[in-house]
C-alpha positions in Angstrom: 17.1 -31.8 -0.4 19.0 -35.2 -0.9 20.5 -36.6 2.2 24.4 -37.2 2.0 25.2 -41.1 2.1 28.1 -43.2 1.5 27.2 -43.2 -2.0 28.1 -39.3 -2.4 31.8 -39.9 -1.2 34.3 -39.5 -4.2 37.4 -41.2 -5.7 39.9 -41.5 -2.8 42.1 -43.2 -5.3 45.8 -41.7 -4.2 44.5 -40.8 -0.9 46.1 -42.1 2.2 43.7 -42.4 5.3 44.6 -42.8 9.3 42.0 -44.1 11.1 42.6 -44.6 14.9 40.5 -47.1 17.0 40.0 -49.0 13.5 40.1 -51.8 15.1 35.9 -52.0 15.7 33.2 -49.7 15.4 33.0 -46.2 14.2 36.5 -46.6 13.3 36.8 -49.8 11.7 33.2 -48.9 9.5 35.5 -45.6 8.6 38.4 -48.1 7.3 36.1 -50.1 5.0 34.4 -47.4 3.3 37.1 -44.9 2.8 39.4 -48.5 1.5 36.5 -49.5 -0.3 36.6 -46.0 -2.0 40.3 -46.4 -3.2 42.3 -45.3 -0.3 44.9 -46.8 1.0 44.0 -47.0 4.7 46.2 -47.2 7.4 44.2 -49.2 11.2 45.5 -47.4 13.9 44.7 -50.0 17.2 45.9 -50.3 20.8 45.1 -54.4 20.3 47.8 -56.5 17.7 45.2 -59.3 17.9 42.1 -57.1 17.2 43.5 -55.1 15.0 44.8 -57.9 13.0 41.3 -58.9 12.6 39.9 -55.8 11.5 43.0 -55.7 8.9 41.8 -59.0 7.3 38.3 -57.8 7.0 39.4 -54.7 5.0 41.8 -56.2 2.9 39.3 -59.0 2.0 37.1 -55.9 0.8 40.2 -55.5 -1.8 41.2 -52.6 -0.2 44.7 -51.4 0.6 45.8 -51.4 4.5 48.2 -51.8 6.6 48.1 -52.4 10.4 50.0 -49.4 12.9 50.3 -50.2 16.2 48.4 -47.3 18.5 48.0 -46.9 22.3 46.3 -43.0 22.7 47.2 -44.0 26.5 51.3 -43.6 26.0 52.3 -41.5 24.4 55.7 -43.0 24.2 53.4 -45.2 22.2 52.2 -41.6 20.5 55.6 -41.0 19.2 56.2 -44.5 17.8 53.3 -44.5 15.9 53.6 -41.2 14.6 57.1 -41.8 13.0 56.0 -45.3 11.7 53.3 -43.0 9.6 55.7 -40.9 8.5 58.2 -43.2 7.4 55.9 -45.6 5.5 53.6 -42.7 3.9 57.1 -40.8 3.2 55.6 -37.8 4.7 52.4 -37.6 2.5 49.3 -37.9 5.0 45.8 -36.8 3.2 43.3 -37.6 6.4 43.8 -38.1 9.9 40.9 -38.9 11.4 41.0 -38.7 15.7 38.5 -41.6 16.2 39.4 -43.8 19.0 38.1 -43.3 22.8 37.0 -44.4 25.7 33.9 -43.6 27.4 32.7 -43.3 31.0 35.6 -45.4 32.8 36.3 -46.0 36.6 39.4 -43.8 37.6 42.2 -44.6 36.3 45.4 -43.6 34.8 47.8 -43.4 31.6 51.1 -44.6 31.0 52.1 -40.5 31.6 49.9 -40.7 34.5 46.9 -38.6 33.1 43.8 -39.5 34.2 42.3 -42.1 31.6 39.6 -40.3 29.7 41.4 -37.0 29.3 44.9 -38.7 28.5 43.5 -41.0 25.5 40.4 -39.2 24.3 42.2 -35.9 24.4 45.9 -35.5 24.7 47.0 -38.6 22.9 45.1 -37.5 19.8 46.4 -34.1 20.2 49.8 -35.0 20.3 49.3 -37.4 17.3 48.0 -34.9 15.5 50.9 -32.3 16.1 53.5 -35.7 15.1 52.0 -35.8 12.1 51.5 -32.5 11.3 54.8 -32.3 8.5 53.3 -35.1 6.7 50.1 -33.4 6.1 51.5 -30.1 5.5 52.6 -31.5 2.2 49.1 -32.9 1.0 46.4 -30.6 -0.6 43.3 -30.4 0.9 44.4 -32.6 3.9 42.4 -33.0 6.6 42.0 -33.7 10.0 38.7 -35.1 11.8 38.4 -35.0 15.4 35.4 -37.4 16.7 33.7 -35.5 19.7 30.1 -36.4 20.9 26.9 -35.2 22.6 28.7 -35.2 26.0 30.6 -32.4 25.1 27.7 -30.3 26.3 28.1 -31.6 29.9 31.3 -30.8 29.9 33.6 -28.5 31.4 37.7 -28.0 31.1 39.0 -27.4 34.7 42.6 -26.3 34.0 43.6 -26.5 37.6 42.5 -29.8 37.7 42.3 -32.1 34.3 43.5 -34.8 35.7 41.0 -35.1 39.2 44.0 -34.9 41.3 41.8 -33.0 43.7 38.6 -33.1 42.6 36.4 -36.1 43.0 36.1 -37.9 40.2 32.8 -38.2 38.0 33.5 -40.8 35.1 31.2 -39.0 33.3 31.9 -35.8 34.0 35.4 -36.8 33.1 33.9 -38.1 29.5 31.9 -35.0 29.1 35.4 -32.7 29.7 37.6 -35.1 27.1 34.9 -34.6 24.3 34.6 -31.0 25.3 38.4 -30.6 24.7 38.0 -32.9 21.7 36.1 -30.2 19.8 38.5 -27.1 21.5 40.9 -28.9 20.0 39.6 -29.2 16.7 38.6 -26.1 16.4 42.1 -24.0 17.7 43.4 -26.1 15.3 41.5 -24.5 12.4 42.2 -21.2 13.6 46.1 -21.6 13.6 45.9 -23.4 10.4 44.2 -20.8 8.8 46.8 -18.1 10.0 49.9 -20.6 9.1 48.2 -20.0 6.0 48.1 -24.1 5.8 46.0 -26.0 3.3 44.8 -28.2 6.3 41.3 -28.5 7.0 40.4 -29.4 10.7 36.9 -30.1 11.7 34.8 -32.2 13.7 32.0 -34.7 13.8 29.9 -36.9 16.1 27.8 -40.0 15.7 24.7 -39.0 17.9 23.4 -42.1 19.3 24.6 -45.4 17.9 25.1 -48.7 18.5 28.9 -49.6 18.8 31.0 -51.4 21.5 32.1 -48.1 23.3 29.0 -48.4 25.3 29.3 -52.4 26.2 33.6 -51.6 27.0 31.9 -49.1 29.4 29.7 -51.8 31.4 32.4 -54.1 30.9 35.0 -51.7 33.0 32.2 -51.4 35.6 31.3 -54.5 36.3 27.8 -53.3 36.7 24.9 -55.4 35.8 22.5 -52.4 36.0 24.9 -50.5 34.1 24.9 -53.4 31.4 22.0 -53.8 31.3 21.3 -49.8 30.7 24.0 -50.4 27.9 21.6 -52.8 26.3 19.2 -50.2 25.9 21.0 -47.8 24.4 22.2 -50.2 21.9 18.0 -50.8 21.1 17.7 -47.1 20.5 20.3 -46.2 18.7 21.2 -46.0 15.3 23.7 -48.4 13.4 27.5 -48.2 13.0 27.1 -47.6 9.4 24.4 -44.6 9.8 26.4 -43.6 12.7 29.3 -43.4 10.6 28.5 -41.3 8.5 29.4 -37.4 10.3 33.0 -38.6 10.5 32.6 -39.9 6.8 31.6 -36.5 5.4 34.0 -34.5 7.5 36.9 -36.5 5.9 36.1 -36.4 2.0 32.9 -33.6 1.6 34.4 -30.6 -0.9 31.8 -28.5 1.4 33.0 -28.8 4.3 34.0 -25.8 6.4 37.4 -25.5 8.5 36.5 -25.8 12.2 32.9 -27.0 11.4 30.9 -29.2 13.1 28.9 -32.6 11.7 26.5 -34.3 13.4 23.1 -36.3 12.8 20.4 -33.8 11.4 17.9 -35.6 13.5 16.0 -34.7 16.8 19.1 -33.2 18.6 21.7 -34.9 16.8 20.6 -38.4 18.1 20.1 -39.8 14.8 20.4 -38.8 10.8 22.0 -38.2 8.1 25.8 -35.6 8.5 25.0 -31.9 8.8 25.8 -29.0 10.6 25.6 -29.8 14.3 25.0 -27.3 17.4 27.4 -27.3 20.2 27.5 -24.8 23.5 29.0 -21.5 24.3 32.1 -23.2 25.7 32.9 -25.1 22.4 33.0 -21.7 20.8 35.7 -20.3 23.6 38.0 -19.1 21.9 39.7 -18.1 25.1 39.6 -21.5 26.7 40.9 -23.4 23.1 43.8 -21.2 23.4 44.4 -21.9 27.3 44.0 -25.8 26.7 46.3 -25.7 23.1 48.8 -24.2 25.5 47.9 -26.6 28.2 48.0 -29.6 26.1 51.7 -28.5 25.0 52.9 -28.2 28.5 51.2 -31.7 29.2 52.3 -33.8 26.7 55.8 -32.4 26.0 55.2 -32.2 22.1 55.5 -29.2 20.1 52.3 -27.5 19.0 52.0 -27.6 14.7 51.1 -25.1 13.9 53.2 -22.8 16.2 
């Protein structure tokens, strides 16, 4: 059986594309191909000077992009953002795709006051999501494509705690709860959608093991040369942005995919391949727990859940 590559995307001619954390990366890989492609893509980044430079890049591809000022962190920010899209697209959003992240962090906390990991990974994408909501409501075949990871299966949602108030803080156990709600999310989202009756597809993908500057912004924040230098070594063994890419590629413009799936590397445990089908453990599949952290999310963030 032929392996999917960029090659297999089609046309996105007429196709508007949001992108978050397009400013490097997994994100910024997603911008150029899908622009490349015919899309018109809009860079959703936290940095104006960054994502300026990832703008120029895709445009000199001849691609069509704009530049929207994103912090996942505020969701002040959230809002802001959300009703720039919807003013410049006029309410016609084909993909979203939840990219952006941070990844194993020292403690610390949002503009709301969430802790870090769980605030941006998490609840800003899930309120940018439910923003934006009405302008993909009026696309066919929209999509949305929530980027979770391996670490989901390390991770646990304590809904007395999210936001280690009490608890002492692990950064990685705080990482492995944010992707773990990452793919909830995703997948509540399918099941609502499908009872709205919505022609939304929401579904979610991760890049195994690959080479990007999350893992170097992690050392960075620690200040750790052992923990750099353990960074380094995961960028040897790991595949390239482009291969990496590709999951979050085929979740966004594959006719096959399937509303609430899952897309990983078909490698050696998801570490490294080309997209298909990915595993994930019994408390992805909670259907109890996405419910309790939909709800939880709401009460959070303040925005209104889409669908109801």
């Amino acid at each position: 059986m032929a392996k999917w590559t960029e090659a297999d995307i089609p046309d996105q001619t007429g196709r508007t594309v949001l992108v978050t954390g397009a400013n490097s990366g997994l994100g910024l890989r997603t911008a150029e191909v899908l622009g490349a492609r015919g899309a018109r893509v809009l860079l959703a980044c936290r940095s104006p000077e960054r994502g300026q430079r990832a703008l120029e890049r895709v445009l000199a591809a001849g691609a069509k992009a704009e530049l929207v000022r994103l912090d996942l962190a505020d969701l002040s920010s959230v809002r802001e953002a959300a009703a720039s899209v919807r003013e410049r697209t006029d309410d016609a959003l084909d993909v979203l795709v939840n990219n952006a992240g941070v990844m194993a962090v020292p403690l610390g906390r949002t503009a709301d006051g969430f802790e870090r990991q769980f605030g941006t990974n998490h609840l800003g994408h899930a309120a940018l999501t439910w923003l934006l909501m009405p302008a993909l409501r009026t696309r066919p075949g929209a999509r949305v494509v929530t980027v979770s990871s391996l670490a989901h299966q390390t991770g646990s949602i304590d809904f007395a705690d999210p936001d280690y108030e009490v608890r002492r803080y692990s950064a990685w156990g705080a990482y492995g709860q944010s992707k773990l709600a990452n793919l909830l999310f995703s997948r509540e989202l399918a099941r609502r959608a499908a009872l709205a009756r919505l022609d939304v597809t929401s579904v979610a993908a991760h890049p195994g093991i690959t080479a990007t500057e999350l893992s170097a912004n992690t050392a960075r924040s620690r200040g750790n040369a052992l923990f750099g230098l353990g960074a380094k070594v995961f960028n040897l063994v790991s595949q390239s942005t482009d291969q990496g890419t590709l999951p979050q590629l085929y979740a966004a413009t594959a006719p096959d995919v399937e509303p609430g799936g899952y897309y990983g590397p078909d490698g050696f445990r998801g570490l490294r391949g080309h997209p298909a089908p990915s595993g994930s453990t019994a408390a992805a599949r909670d259907e109890l727990a996405a419910s309790r952290l939909w709800d939880l999310t709401a009460e959070l963030t303040g925005v209104e859940p889409d669908p109801a």
